[in-house]
N, CA and C atoms as an extended XYZ file, in Angstrom:
465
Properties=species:S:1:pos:R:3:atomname:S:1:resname:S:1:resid:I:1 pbc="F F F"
N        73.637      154.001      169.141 N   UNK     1
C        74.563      154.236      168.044 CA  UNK     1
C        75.978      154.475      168.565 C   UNK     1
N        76.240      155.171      169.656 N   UNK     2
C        77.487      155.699      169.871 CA  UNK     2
C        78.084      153.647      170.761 C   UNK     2
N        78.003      152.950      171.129 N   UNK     3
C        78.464      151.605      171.329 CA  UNK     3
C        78.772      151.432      170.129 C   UNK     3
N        77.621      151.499      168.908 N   UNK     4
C        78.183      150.842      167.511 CA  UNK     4
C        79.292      151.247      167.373 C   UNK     4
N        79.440      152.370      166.876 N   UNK     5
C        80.752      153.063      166.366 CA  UNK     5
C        81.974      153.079      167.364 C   UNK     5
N        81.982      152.566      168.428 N   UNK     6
C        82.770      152.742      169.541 CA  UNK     6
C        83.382      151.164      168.970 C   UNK     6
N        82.657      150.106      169.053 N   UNK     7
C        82.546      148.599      169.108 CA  UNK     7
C        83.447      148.487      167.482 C   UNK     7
N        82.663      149.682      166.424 N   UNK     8
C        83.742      149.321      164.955 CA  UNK     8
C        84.713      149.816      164.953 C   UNK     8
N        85.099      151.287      165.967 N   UNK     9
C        86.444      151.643      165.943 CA  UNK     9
C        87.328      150.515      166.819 C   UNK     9
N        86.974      150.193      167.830 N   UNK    10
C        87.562      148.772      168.314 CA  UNK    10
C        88.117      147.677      167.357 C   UNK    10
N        87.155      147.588      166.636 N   UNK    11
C        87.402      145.844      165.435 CA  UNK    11
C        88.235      146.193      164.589 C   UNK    11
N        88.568      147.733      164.279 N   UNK    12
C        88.791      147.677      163.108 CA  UNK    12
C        90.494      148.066      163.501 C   UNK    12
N        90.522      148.937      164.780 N   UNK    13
C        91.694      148.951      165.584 CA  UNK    13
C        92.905      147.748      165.585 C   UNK    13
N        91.918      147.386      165.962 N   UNK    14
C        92.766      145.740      166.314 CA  UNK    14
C        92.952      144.344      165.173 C   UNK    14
N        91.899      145.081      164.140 N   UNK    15
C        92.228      144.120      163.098 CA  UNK    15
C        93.189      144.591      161.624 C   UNK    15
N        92.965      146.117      161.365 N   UNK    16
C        93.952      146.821      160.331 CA  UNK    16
C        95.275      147.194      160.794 C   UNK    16
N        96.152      146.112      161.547 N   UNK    17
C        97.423      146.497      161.871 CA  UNK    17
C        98.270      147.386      160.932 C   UNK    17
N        97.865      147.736      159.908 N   UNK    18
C        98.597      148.565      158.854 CA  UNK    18
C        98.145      150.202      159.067 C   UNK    18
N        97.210      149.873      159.477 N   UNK    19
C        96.726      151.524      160.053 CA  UNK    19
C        96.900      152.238      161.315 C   UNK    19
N        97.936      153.364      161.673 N   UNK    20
C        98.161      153.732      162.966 CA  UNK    20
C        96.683      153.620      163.404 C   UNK    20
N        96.340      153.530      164.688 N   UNK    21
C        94.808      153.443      165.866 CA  UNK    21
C        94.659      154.918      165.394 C   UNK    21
N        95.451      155.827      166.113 N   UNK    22
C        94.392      157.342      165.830 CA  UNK    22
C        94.110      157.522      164.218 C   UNK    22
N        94.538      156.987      163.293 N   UNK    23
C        93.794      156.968      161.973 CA  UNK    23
C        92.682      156.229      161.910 C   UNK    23
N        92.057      155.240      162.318 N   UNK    24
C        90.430      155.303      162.439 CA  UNK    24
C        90.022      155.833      163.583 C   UNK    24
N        89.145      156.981      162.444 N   UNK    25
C        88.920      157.286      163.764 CA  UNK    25
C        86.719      158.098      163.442 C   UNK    25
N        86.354      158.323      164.489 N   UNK    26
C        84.938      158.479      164.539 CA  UNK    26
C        84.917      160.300      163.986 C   UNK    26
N        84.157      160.390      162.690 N   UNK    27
C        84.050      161.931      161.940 CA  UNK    27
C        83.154      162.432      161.483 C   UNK    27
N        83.418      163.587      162.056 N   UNK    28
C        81.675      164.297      161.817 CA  UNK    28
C        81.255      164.387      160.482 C   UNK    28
N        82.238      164.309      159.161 N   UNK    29
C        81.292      163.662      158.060 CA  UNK    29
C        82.257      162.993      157.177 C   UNK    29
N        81.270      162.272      156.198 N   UNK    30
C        81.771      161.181      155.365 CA  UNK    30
C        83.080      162.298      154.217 C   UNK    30
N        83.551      163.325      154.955 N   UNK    31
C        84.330      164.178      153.700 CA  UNK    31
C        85.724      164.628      154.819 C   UNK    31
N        85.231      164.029      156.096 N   UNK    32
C        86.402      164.767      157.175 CA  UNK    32
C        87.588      164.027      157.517 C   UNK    32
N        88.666      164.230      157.117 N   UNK    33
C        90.008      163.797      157.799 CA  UNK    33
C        90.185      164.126      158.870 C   UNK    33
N        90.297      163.928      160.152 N   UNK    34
C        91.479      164.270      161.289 CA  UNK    34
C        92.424      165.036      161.065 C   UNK    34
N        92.264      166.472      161.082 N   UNK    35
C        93.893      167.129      161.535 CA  UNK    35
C        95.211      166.009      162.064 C   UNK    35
N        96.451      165.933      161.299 N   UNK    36
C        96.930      165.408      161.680 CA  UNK    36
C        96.899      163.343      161.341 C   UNK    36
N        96.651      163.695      160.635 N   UNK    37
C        95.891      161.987      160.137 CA  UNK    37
C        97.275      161.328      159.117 C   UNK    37
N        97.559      160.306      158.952 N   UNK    38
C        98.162      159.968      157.898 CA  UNK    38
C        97.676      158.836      157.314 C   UNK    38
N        98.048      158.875      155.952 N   UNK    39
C        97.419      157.649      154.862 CA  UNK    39
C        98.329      156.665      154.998 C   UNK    39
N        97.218      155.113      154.827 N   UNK    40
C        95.789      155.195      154.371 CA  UNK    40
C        94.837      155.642      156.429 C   UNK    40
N        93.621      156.209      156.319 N   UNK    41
C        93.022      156.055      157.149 CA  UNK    41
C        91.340      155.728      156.978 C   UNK    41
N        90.751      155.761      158.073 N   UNK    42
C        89.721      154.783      158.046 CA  UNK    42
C        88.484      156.163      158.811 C   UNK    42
N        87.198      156.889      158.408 N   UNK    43
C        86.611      157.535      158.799 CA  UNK    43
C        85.074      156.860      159.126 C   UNK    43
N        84.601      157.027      160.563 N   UNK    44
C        83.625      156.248      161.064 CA  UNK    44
C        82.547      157.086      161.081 C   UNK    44
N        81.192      156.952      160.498 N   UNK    45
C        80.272      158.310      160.731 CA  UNK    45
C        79.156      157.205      160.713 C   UNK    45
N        78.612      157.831      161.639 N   UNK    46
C        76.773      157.319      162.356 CA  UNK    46
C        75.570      157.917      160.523 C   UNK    46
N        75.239      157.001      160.505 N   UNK    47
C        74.085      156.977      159.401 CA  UNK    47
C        72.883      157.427      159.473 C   UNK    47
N        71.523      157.706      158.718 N   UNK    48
C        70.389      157.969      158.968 CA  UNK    48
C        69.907      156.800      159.415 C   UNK    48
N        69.316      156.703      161.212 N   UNK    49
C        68.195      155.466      161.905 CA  UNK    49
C        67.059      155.595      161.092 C   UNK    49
N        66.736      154.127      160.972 N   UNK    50
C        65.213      153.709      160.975 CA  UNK    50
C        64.519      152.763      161.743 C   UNK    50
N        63.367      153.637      162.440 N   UNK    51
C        62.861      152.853      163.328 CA  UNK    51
C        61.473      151.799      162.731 C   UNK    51
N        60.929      150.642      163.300 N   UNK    52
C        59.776      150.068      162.566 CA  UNK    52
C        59.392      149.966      163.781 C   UNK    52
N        58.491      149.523      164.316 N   UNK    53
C        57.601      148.947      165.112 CA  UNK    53
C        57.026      147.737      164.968 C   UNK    53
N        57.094      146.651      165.574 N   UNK    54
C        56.814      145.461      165.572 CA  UNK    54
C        55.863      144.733      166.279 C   UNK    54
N        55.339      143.434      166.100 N   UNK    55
C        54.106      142.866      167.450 CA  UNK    55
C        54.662      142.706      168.581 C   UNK    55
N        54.517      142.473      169.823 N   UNK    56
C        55.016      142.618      170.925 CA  UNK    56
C        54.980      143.463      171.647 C   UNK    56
N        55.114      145.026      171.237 N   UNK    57
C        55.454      145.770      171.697 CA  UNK    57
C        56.872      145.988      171.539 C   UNK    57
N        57.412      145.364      170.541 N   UNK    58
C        58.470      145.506      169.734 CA  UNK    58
C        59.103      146.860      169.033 C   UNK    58
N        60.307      146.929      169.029 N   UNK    59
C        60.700      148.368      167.744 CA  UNK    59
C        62.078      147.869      167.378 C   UNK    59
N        61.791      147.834      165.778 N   UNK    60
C        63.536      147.453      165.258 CA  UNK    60
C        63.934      148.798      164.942 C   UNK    60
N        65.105      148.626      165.090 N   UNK    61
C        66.071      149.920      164.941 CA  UNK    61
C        67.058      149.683      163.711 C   UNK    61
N        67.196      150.278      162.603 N   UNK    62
C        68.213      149.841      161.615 CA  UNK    62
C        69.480      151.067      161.760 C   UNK    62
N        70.457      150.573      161.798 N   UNK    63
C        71.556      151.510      162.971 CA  UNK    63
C        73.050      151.701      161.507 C   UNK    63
N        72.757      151.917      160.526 N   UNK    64
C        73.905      152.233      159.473 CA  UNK    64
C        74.644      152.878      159.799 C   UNK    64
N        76.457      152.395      159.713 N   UNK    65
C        77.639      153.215      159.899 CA  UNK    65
C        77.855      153.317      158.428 C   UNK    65
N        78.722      154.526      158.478 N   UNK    66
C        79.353      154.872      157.008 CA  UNK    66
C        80.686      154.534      157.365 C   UNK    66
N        81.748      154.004      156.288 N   UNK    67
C        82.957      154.248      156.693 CA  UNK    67
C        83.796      154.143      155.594 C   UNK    67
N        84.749      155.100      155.567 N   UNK    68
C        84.917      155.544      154.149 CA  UNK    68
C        86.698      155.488      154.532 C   UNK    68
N        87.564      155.057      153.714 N   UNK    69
C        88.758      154.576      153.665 CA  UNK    69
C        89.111      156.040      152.207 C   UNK    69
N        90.279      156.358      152.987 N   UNK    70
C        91.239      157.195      152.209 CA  UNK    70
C        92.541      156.997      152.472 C   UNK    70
N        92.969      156.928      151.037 N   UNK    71
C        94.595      156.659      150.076 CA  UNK    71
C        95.199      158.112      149.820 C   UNK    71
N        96.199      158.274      149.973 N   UNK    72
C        97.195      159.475      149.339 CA  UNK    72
C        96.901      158.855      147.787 C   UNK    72
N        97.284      159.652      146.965 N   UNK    73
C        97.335      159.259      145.385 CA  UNK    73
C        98.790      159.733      145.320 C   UNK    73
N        99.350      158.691      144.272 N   UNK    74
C       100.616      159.161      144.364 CA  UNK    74
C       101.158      159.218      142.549 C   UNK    74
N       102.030      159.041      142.160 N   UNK    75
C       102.546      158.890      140.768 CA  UNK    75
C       101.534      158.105      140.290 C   UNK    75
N       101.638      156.661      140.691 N   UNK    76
C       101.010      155.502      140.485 CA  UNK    76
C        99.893      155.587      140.674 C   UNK    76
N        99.115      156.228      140.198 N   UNK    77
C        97.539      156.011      140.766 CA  UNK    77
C        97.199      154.430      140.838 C   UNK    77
N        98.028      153.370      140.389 N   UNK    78
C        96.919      152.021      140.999 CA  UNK    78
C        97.290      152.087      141.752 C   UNK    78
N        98.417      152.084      142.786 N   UNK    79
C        98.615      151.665      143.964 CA  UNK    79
C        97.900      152.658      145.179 C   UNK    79
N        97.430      153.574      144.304 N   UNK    80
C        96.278      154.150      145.813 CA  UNK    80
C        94.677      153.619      145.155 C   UNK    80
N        94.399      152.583      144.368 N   UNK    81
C        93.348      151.785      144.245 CA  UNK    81
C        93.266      150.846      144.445 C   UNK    81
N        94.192      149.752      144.172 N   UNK    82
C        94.606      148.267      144.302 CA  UNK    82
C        95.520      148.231      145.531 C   UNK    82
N        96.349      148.778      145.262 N   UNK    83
C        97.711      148.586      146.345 CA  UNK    83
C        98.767      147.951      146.038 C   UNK    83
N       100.075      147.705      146.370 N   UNK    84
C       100.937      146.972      145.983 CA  UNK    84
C       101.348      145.542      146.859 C   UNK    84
N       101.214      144.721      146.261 N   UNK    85
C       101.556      143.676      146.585 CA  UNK    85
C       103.147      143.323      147.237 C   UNK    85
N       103.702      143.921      146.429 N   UNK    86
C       105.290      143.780      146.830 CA  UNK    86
C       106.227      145.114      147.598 C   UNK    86
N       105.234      145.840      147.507 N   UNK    87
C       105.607      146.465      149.264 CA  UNK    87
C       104.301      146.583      150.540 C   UNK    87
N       103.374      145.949      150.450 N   UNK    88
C       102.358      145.728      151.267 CA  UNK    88
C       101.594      146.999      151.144 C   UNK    88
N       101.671      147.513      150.562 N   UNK    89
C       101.011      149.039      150.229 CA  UNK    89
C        99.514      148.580      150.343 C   UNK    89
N        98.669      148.872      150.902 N   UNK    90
C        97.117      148.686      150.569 CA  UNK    90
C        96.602      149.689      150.227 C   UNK    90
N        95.902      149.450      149.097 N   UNK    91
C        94.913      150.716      148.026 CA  UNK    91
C        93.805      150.718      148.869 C   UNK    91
N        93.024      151.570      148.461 N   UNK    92
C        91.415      152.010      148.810 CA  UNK    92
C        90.655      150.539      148.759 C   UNK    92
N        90.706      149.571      147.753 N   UNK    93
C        89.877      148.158      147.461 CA  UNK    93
C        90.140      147.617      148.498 C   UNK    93
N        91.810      146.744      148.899 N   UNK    94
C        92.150      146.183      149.269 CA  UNK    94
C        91.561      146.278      151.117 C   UNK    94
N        91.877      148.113      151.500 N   UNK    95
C        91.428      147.858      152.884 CA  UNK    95
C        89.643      148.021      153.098 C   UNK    95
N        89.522      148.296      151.953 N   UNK    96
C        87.732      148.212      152.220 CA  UNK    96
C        86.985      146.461      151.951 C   UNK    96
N        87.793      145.614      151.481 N   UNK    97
C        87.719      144.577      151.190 CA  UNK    97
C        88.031      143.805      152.777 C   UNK    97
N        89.311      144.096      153.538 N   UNK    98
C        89.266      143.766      155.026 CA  UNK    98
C        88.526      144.283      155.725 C   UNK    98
N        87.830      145.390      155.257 N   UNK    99
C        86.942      145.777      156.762 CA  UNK    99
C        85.684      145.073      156.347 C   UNK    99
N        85.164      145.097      155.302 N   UNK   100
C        83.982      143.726      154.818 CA  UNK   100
C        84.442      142.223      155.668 C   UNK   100
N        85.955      142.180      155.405 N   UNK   101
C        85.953      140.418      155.806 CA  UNK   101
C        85.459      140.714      157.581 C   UNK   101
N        86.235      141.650      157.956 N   UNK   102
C        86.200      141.988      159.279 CA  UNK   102
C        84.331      142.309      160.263 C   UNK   102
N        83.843      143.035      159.406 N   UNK   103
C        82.820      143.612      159.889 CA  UNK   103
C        81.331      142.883      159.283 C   UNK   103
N        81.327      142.356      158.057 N   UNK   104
C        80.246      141.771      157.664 CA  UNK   104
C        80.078      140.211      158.711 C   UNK   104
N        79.051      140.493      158.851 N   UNK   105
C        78.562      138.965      159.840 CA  UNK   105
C        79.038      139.232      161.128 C   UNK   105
N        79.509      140.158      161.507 N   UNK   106
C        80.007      140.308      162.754 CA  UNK   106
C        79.172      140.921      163.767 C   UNK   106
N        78.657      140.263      165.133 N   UNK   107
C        77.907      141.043      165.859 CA  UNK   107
C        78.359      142.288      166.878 C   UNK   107
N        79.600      142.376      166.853 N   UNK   108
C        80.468      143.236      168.013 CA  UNK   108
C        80.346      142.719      169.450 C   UNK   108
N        79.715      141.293      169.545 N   UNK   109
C        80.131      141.234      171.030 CA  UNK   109
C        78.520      142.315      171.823 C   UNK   109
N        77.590      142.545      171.073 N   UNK   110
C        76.913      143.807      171.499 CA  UNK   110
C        75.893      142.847      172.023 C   UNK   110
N        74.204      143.306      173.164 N   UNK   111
C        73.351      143.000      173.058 CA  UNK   111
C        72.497      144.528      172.590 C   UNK   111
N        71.509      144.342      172.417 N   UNK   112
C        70.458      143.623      171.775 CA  UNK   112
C        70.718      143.522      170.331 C   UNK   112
N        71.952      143.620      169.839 N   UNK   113
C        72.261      143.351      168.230 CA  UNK   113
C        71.557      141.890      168.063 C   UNK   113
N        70.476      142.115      166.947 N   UNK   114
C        70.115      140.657      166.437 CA  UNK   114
C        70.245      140.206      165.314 C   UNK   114
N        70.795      141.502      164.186 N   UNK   115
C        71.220      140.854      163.080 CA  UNK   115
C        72.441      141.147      162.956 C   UNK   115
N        73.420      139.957      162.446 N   UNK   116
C        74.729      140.896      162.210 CA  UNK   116
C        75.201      141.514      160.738 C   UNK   116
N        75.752      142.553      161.100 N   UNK   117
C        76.056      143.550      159.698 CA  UNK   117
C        75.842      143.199      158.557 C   UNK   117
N        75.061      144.146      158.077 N   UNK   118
C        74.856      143.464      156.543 CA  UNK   118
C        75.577      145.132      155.740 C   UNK   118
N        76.340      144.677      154.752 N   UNK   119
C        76.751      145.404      153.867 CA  UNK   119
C        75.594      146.001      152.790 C   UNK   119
N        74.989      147.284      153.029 N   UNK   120
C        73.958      148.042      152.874 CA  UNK   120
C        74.339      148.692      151.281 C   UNK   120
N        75.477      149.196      151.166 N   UNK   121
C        75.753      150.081      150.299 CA  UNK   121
C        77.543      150.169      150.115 C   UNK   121
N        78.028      150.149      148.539 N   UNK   122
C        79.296      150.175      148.707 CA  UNK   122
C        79.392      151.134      147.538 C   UNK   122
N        80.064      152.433      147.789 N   UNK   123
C        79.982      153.522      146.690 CA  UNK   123
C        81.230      153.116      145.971 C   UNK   123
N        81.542      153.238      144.256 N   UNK   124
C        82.740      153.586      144.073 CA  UNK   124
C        84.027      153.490      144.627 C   UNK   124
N        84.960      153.696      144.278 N   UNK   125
C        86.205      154.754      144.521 CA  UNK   125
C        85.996      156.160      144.038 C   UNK   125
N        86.612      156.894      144.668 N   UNK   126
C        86.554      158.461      143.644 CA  UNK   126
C        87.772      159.385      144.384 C   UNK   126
N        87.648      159.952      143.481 N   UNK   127
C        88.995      161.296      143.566 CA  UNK   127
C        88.514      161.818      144.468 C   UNK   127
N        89.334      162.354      145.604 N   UNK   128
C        88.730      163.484      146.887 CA  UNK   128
C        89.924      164.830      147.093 C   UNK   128
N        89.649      165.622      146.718 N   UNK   129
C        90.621      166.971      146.485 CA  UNK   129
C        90.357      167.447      147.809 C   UNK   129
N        91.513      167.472      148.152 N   UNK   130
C        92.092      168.452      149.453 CA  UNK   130
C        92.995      169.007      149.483 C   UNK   130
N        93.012      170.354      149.705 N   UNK   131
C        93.821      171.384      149.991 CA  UNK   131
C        95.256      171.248      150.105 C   UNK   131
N        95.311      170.260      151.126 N   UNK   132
C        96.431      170.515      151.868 CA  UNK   132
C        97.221      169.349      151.338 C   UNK   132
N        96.952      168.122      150.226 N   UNK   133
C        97.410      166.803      149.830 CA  UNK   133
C        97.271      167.263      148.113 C   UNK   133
N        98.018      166.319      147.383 N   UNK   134
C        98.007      166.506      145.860 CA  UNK   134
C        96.670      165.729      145.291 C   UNK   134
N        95.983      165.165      146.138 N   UNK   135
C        94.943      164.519      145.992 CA  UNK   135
C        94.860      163.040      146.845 C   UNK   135
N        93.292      163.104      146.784 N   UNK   136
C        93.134      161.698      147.646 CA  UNK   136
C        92.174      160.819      147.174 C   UNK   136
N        92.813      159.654      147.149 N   UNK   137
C        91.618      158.558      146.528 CA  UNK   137
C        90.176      157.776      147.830 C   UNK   137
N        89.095      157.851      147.755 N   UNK   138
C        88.689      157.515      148.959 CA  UNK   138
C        87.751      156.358      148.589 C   UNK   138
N        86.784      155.762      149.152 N   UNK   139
C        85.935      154.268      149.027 CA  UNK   139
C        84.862      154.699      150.323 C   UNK   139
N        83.400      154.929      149.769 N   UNK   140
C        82.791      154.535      151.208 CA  UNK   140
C        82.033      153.356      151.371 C   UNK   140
N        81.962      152.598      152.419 N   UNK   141
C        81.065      151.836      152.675 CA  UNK   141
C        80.043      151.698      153.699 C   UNK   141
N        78.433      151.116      153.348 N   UNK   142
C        77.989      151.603      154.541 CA  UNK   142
C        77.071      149.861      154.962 C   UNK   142
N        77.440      149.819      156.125 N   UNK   143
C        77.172      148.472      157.263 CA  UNK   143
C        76.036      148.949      158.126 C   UNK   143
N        74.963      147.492      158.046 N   UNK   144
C        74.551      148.133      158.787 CA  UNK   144
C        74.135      146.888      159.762 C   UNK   144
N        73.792      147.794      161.144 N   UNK   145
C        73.493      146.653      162.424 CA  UNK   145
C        71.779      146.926      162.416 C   UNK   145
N        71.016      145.638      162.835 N   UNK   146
C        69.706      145.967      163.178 CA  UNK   146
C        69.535      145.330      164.776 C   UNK   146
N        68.625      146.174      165.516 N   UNK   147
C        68.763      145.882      166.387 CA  UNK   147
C        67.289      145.604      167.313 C   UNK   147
N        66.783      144.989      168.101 N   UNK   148
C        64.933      145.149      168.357 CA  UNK   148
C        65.048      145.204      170.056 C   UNK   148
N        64.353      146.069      170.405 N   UNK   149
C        64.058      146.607      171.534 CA  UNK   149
C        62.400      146.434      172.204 C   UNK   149
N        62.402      146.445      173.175 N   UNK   150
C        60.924      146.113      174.018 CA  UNK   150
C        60.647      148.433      173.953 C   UNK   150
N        59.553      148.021      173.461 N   UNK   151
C        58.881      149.435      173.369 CA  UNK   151
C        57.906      149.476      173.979 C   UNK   151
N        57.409      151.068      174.482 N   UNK   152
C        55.873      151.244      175.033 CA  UNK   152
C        54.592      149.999      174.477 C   UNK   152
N        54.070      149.706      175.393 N   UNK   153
C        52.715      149.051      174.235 CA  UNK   153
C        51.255      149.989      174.983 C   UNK   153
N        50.838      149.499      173.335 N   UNK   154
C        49.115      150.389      173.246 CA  UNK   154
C        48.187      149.681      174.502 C   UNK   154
N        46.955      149.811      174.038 N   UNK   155
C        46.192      149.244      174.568 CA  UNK   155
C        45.669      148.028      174.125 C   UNK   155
């Protein structure tokens, strides 16, 4: 798991040029900003594994990242949903919509990845109240990699 999330903070680094790098970043939960973070940013969190067991002596591993995109909300609440077109502003849709183009079908360059990402789960938008902001609009999505490994065999 920790390559996965290493491999999506990489892709997503190098592909959301609109997002400073230390704003995606890897968080201990789907509700945590970075001290110090500015909008929009991008939060990477490791999912519940499922393991199967297969013939061979086989074991698939289903390896789900969460990653949840947060907007400042501002006057305009569309433009922290949609985004603006005519100042490049990207809403909550817009950059969860690039990290789909970005990350769905994508293998990371990894082995033993054998399937590539399948888009598992895409929650809403919703209001996220924090303290320290007038409010925040956020989007999670969750990807997932499967992966099959040579395991112990029986007898």
């Amino acid at each position: 798991m920790k390559q996965i999330l290493l491999a999506v903070q990489a892709e997503l680094r190098n592909y959301l040029d609109y997002i400073r790098d230390r704003d995606i970043f890897i968080a201990p939960s789907v509700y945590s900003i970075n001290t110090g973070a500015k909008m929009p940013c991008v939060a990477i969190k490791d999912g519940r594994t499922e393991m199967r067991e297969l013939s061979c002596c086989a074991v698939e591993w289903k390896l789900p990242v969460h990653l949840v995109v947060f907007v400042q909300l501002a006057k305009d609440t569309d433009r922290a949903i949609i985004g603006d077109a005519s100042t490049t502003q990207a809403g909550v849709l817009t950059i969860a919509d690039d990290i789909k183009q970005k990350l769905v079908g994508n293998l990371l360059g990894m082995e033993p990845v054998i399937q590539a990402a399948t888009l598992t789960d895409e929650m809403e938008s919703e209001m996220f109240i924090d303290p320290q902001s007038n409010g925040i609009q956020r989007k999670q999505l969750t990807i997932t990699y499967t992966k099959e490994v040579q395991g112990p065999c029986g007898s």
